[in-house]
C-alpha positions in Angstrom: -61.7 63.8 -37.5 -65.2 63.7 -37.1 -67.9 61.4 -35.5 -69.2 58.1 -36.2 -72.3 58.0 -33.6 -73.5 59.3 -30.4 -72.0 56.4 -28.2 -73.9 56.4 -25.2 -76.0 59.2 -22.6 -75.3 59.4 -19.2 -78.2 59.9 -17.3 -78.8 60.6 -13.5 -82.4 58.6 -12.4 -85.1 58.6 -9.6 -85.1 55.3 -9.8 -82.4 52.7 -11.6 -85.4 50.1 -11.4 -88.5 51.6 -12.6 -85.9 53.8 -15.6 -84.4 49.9 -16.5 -88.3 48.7 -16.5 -89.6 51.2 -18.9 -87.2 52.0 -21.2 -86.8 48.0 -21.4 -90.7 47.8 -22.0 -90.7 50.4 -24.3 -87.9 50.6 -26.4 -86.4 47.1 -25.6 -83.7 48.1 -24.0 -81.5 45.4 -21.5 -79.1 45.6 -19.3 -75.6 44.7 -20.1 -73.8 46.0 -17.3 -74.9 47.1 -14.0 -72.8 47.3 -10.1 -73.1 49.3 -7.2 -70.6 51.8 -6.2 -70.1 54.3 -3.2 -72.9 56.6 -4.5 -75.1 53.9 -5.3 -76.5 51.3 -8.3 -75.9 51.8 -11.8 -76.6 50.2 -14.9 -75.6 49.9 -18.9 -78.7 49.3 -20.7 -78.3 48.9 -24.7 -81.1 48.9 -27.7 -79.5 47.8 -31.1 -76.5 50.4 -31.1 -77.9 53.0 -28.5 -76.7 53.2 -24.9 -77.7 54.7 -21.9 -75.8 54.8 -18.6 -78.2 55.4 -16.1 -76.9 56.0 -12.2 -79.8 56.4 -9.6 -79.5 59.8 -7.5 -78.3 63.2 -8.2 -74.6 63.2 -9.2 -73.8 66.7 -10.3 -69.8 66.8 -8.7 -69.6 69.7 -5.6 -67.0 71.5 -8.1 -69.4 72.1 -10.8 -71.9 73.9 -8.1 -69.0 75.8 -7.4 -67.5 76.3 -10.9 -71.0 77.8 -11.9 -73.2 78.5 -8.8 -76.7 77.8 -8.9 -77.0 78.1 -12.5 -77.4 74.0 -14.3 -77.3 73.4 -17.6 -80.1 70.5 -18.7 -81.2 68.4 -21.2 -84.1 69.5 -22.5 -84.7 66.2 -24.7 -83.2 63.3 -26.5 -84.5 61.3 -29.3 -84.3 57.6 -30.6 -84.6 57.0 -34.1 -87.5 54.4 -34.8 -88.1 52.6 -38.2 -91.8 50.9 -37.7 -94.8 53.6 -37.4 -97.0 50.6 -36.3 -95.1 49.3 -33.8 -94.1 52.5 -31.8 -97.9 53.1 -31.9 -98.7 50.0 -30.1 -96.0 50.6 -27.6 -97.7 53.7 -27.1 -101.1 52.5 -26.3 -99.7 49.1 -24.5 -97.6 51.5 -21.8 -100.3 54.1 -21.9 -97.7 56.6 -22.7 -98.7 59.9 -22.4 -98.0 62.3 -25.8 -96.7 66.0 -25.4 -97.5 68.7 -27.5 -101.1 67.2 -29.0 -99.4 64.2 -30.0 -97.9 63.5 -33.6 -95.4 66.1 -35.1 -94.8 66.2 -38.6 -92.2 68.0 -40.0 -90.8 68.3 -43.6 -89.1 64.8 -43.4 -90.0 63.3 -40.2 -92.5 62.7 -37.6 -91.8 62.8 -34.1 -93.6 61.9 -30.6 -92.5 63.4 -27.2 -92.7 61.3 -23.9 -91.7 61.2 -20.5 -89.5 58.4 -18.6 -90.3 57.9 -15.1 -87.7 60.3 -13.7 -88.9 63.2 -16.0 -86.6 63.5 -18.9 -88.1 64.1 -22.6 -87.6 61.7 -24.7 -88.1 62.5 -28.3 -89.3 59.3 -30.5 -88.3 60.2 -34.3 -89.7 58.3 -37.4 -87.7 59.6 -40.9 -89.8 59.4 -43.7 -88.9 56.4 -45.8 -86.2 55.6 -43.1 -83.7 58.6 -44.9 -82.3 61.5 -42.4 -82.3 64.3 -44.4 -82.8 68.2 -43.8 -84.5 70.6 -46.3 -82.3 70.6 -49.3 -79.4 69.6 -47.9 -77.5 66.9 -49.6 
């Protein structure tokens, strides 16, 4: 068996309005699904094939402090795939995004920009040169 595609991430947020606000403005995501529950709003938001459930608060079950005390594991960054050089650009100076590390970073077959969303997560925007994933070599 293996995997088709990264279905969706599941992402606790500061805030379910201002995450659905920018990642709609910037990366044209919408919102296909969205309630309330006990522990508050949530929200399906979709770009093209990529999802992201977002749920406003801290969520982290009780049993998972307990399972491994104060020790979290984190995200340190996830990345959309982008096609159009030009336009990510713009978004950039329209939303007066703010670049990490110096800006641009090119590596052997890719370029990638690092952002943050409004709750503090990375978000890694990657461009493959002439549109092809590929790694050193490796057919």
């Amino acid at each position: 068996m293996s995997v088709k595609q990264l279905d969706h991430l599941n992402l606790t947020v500061a805030s379910l309005e201002d995450s659905i606000r920018f990642y709609g403005a910037v990366f044209g995501f919408r919102v296909v699904e969205e309630g309330i529950r006990e522990e508050g709003p949530w929200a399906i938001i979709r770009s093209g094939d990529a999802m992201l459930c977002l749920y406003e608060g801290n969520r982290l079950p009780p049993a998972r402090y307990r399972q491994y005390g104060d020790e979290r594991h984190v995200v340190y960054h996830f990345g959309f795939r982008v096609t159009d050089r030009e336009a990510w650009l713009g978004a950039v100076e329209a939303h007066q995004l703010d670049l990490l590390h110096g800006g641009e970073q090119v590596y052997p077959h890719s370029s990638s920009w690092y952002v943050l969303d409004p709750t503090g997560y990375t978000l890694e925007v990657v461009l493959w040169h002439k549109d092809e994933v590929r790694f050193a070599d490796v057919a």
